[in-house]
N, C-alpha and C positions, 0 to 999 in steps of 0.2 A: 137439921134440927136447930142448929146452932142461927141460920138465916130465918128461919122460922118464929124461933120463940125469943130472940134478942133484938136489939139495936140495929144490928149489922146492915149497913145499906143491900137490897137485895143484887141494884145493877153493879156490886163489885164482885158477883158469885164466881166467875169468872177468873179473878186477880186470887183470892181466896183457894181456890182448887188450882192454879198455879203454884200456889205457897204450897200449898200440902203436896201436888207431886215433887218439888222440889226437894220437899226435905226426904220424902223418902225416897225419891232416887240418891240424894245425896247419903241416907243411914244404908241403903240396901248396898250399893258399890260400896260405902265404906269395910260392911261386913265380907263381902267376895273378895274386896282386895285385901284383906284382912288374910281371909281362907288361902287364896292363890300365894300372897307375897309376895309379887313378879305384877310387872307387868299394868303399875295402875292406874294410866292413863287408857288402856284399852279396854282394861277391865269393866272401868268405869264406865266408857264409852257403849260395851256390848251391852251388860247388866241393863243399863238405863234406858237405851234403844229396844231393847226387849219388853222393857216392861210398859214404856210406852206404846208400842205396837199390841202388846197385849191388852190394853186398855183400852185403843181402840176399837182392835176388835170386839173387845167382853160389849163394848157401846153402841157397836155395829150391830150385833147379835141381839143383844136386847134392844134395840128399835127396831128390830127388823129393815134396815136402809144397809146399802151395800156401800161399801171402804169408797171414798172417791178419794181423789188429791183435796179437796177442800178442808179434808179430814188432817191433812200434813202439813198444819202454818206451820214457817217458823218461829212464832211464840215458845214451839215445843222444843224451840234449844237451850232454854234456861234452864228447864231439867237436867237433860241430857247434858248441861256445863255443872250443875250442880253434883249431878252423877262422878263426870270427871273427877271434882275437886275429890270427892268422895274415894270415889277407887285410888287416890294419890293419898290421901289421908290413911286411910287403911293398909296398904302397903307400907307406912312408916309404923304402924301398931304393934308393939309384943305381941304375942300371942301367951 
């Protein structure tokens, strides 16, 4: 909506849906390493790699096209560091 009905250049859709997984792998690990307390470089680590695969998949599923490796740049380690930073964040949190 947002590439839609504003300004936003369309060919940075791309850079944009980076930013948004990033943050929310970065809030999801912070909340698991939150939960766990232990462990928040892993935490982070699984949480994030999880949710990216799951992403792919829900993307694979609705276009109908089957997971190839084309599906796994490493672009998709910015998350998955952002996730890190995140489960190491949330391990230092009160509860």
């Amino acid at each position: 909506v947002l590439l839609k009905f504003t300004p936003f250049p369309q060919d940075w859709s791309f850079v944009y849906l980076l930013i948004a997984l990033s943050a929310v792998c970065l809030f999801l690990s912070a909340y698991m390493g939150s939960f766990f307390q232990r462990g928040g470089i892993l935490c982070g680590l699984f949480f994030s790699a999880i949710f990216i695969g799951l992403i792919i998949v829900i993307v694979s599923l609705s276009f109908s096209t089957f997971i190839s490796l084309d599906m796994f740049s490493p672009i998709y380690l910015i998350p998955i560091a952002a996730g890190v930073i995140g489960g190491i964040a949330g391990t230092k949190m009160n509860k």
